[in-house]
C-alpha positions in Angstrom: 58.4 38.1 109.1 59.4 41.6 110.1 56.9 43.9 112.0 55.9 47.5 111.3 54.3 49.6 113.9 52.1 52.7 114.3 49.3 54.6 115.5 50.5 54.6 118.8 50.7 50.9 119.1 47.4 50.3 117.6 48.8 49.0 114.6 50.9 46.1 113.9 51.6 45.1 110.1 53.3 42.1 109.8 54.9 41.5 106.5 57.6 38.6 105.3 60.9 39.5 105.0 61.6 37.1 102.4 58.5 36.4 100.1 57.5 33.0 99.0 58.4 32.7 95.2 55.5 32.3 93.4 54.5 32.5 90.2 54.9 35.9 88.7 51.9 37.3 85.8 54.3 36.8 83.1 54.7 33.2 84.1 51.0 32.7 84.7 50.6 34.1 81.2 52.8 32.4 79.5 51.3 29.0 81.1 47.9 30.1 80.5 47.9 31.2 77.0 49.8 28.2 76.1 47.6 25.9 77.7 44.4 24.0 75.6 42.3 25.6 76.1 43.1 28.7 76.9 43.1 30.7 80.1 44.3 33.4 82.6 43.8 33.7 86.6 41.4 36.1 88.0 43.4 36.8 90.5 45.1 39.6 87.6 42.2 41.2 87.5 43.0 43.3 90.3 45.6 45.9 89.1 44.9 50.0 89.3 42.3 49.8 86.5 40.6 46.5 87.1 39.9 47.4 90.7 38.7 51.1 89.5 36.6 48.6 86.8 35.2 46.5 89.9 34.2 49.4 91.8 31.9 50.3 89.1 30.6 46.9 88.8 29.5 47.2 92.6 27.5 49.4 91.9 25.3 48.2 88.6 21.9 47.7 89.2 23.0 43.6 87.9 25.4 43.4 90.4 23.6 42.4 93.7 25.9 40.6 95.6 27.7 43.4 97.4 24.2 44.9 98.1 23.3 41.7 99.2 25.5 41.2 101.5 25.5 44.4 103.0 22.0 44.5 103.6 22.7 41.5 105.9 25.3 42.8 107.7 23.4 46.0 108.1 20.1 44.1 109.1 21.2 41.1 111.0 25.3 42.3 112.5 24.1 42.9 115.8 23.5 39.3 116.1 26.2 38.3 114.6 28.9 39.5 116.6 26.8 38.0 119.3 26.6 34.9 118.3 29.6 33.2 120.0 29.5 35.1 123.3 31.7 38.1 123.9 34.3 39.3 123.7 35.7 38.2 120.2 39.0 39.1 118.1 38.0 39.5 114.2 40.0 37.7 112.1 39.7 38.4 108.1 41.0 36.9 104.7 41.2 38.8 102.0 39.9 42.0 103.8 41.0 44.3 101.0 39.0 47.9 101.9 37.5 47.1 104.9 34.1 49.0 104.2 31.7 45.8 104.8 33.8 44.7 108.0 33.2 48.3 109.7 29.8 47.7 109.9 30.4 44.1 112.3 33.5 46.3 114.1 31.0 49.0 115.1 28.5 46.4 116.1 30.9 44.5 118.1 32.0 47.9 119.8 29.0 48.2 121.3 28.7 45.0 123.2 32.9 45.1 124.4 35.3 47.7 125.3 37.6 47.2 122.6 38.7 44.4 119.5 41.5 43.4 117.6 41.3 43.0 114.2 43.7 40.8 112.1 43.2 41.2 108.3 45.1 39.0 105.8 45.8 39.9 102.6 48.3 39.9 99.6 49.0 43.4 99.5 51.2 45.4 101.7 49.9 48.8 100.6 46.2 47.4 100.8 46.5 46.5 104.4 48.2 49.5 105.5 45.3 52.2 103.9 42.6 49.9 105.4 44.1 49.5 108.8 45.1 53.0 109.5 41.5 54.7 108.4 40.2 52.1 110.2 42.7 52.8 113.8 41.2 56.6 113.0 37.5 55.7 112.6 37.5 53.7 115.7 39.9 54.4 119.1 38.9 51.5 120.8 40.1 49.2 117.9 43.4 47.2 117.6 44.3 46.2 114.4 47.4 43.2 113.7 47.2 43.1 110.1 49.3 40.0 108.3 50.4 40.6 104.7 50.8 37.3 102.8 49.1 34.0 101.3 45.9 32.8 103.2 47.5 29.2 103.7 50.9 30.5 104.9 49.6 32.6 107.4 47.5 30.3 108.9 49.7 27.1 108.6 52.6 29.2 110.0 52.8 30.3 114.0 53.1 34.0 113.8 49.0 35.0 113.7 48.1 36.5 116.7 45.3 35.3 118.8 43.5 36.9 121.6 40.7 34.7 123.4 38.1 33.6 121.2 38.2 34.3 117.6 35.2 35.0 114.6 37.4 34.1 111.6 36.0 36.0 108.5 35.7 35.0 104.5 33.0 36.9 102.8 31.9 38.5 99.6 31.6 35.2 98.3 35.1 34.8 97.2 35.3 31.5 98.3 33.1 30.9 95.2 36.5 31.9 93.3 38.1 28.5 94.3 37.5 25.5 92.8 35.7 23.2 95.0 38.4 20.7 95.9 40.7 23.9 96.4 37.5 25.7 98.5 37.5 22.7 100.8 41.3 22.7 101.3 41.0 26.6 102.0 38.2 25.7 105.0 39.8 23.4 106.5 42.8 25.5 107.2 40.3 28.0 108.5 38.9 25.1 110.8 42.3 23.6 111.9 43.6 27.6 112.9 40.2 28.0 114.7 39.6 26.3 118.6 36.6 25.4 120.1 34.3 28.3 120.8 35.4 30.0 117.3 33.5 30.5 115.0 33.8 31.1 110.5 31.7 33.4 109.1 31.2 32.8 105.1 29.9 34.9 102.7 28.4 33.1 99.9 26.0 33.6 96.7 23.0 31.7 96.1 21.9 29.6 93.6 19.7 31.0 91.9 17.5 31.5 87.7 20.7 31.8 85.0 19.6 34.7 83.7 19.9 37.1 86.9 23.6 35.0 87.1 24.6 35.8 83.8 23.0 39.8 84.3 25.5 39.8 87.3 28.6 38.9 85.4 27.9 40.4 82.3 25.9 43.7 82.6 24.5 45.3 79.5 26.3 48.5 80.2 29.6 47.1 79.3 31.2 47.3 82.7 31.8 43.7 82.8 32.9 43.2 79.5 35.6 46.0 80.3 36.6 44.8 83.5 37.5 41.0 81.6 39.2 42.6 78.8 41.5 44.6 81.1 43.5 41.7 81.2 44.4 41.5 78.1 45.0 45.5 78.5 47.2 44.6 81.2 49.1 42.2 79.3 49.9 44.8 76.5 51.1 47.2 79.2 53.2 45.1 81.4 54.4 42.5 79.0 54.2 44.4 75.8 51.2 42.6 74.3 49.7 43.5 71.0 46.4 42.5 71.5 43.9 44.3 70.0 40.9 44.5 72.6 38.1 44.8 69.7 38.9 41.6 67.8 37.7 40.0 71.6 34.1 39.5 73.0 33.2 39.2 77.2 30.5 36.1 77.5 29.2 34.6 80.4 27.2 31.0 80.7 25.5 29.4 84.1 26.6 26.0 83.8 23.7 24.8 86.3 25.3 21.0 86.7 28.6 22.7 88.3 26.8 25.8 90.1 29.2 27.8 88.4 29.4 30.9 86.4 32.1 30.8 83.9 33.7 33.9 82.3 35.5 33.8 79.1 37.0 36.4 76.1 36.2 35.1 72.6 38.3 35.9 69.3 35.7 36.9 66.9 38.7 36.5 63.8 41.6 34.3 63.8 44.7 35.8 65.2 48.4 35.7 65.6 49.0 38.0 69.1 53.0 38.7 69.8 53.8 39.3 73.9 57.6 40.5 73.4 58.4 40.0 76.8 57.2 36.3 76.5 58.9 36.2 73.0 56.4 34.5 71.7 53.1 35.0 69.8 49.9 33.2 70.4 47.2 32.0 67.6 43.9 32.3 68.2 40.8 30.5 65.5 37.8 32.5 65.2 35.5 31.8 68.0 38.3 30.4 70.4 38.3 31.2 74.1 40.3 32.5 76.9 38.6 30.6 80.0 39.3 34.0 83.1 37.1 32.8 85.9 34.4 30.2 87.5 32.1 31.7 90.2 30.7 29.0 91.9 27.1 29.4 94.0 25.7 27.4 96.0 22.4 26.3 97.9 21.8 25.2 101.3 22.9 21.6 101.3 26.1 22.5 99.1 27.0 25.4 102.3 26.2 22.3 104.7 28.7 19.6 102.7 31.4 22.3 102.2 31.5 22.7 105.8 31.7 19.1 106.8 34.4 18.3 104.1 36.4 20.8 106.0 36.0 20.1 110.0 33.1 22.6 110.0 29.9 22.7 111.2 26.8 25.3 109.9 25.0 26.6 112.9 22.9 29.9 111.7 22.7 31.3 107.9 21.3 34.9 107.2 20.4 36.2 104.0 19.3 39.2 102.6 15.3 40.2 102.0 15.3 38.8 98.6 17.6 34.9 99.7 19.8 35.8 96.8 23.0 35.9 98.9 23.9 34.4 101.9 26.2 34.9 105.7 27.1 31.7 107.0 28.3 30.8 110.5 30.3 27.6 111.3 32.1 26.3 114.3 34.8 23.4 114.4 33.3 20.1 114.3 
């Protein structure tokens, strides 16, 4: 990995020199669209306008899992980054913005002189925005930020550790894996971490369908939008012809699995060309393009996952209304 410096030292950003080949969005689309049935990752959701899109979801009254967990942090933080003894180095997967995390960095602040903060992330340019407004909110903070996939960094020997360590993994997006991959995900959190760590896990609740299906496919149309831009996405970058109205968003609780599925229906049959693909895809009326499974949980599940992965549960928080939940775990 090479290292980039700044903020007088404050700031490390490590980032590989030579990037792990992996798949690329036209691969995963060709693969996908291919595949019976049909689907597409929801890790492409994420470009310039799907984040924009995602941003506005936050925000929907249906959308109460970023509230949620806020409310936690806001509520119950100052125990939290008490809860392993002091001091502690943050350590954060898939930090993206930072905003939720400055509330447990000003909290911790208050009980210790100063903390280093190691994000992980895919994206360079992510990492760098977060961690410099964050060196420039705080002057007592450190930040050793790691650009690169969650298993490589963790696997490999370059992550820095300094004492004991809070290892982050919240907004519920380990509800985004599928269990089996969830599990292996944990416990390469729980073979990274030493004795006197600690994982703190942001997860959503089980809960009635309807307020599921509300949160992942809001009557306003944000939702639906936010889904269809990847088809958008696959007109712009791989010169799609999709026409976006001839597809509907849906959403369905599927209580046996815990999980929230997303898909985009054809409402007519359909031939689709992608000319970078060279190839064009036929769709029946009433076929669908599975884009993600958002998997919740209850108490027990939290508990199992934990064990499955060298963990241990030793405090949950939720919020006022037990729709979301923060989760601490130490190595077993």
């Amino acid at each position: 990995m090479h290292l980039i410096t700044g903020a007088s030292g404050r700031l490390e950003l490590h980032a590989s020199s030579k990037p792990e080949r992996a798949a690329s969005f036209a691969d995963d689309v060709l693969a996908g669209l291919c595949a019976s049935p049909k689907r597409l990752p929801s890790k492409y959701f994420y470009d310039e306008v799907g984040s924009a899109l995602f941003d506005a979801i936050t925000v929907l009254p249906e959308y109460y899992l970023t509230r949620a967990e806020t409310e936690i942090l806001r509520e119950w933080g100052w125990e939290v980054v008490r809860a392993l003894g002091n001091p502690v180095q943050f350590v954060e997967l898939g930090s993206g913005s930072a905003v939720k995390t400055r509330i447990l960095i000003e909290e911790a602040l208050r009980v210790q002189r100063a903390l280093r903060y190691s994000p992980i992330d895919i994206s360079e340019a992510a990492l760098r925005a977060a961690a410099e407004s964050l060196i420039a909110s705080f002057p007592t903070l450190s930040v050793s930020a790691y650009a690169g996939d969650y298993f490589s960094i963790l696997r490999g020997a370059q992550l820095r550790r300094d004492g004991k360590v809070l290892a982050m993994f919240m907004g519920s997006n380990v509800g985004n894996y599928e269990p089996a991959v969830a599990v292996e995900l944990l416990s390469a959190i729980a073979k990274w971490l030493k004795r006197g760590d600690g994982l703190l896990l942001g997860a959503d609740l089980k809960k009635e369908a309807r307020t599921l299906q509300l949160a992942y496919a809001d009557p306003t149309g944000v939702t639906a939008a936010f889904n269809k831009n990847l088809l958008a996405r696959i007109n712009r970058e791989l010169g799609g012809e999709f026409d976006l109205e001839d597809f509907t968003h849906f959403a369905r609780y599927d209580a046996q699995r815990g999980a929230v599925d997303s898909f985009l229906r054809a409402d007519r049959a359909a031939s689709v060309r992608i000319t970078a693909l060279n190839i064009s895809v036929n769709f029946e009326a009433g076929e669908t393009i599975h884009t993600e499974s958002s998997y919740k949980y209850s108490g027990d599940d939290l508990r199992a996952l934990g064990e499955a992965a060298g963990l241990n549960i030793v405090r949950t928080w939720t919020d006022s209304q037990e729709r979301f939940s923060v989760n601490l775990y130490t190595p077993a």
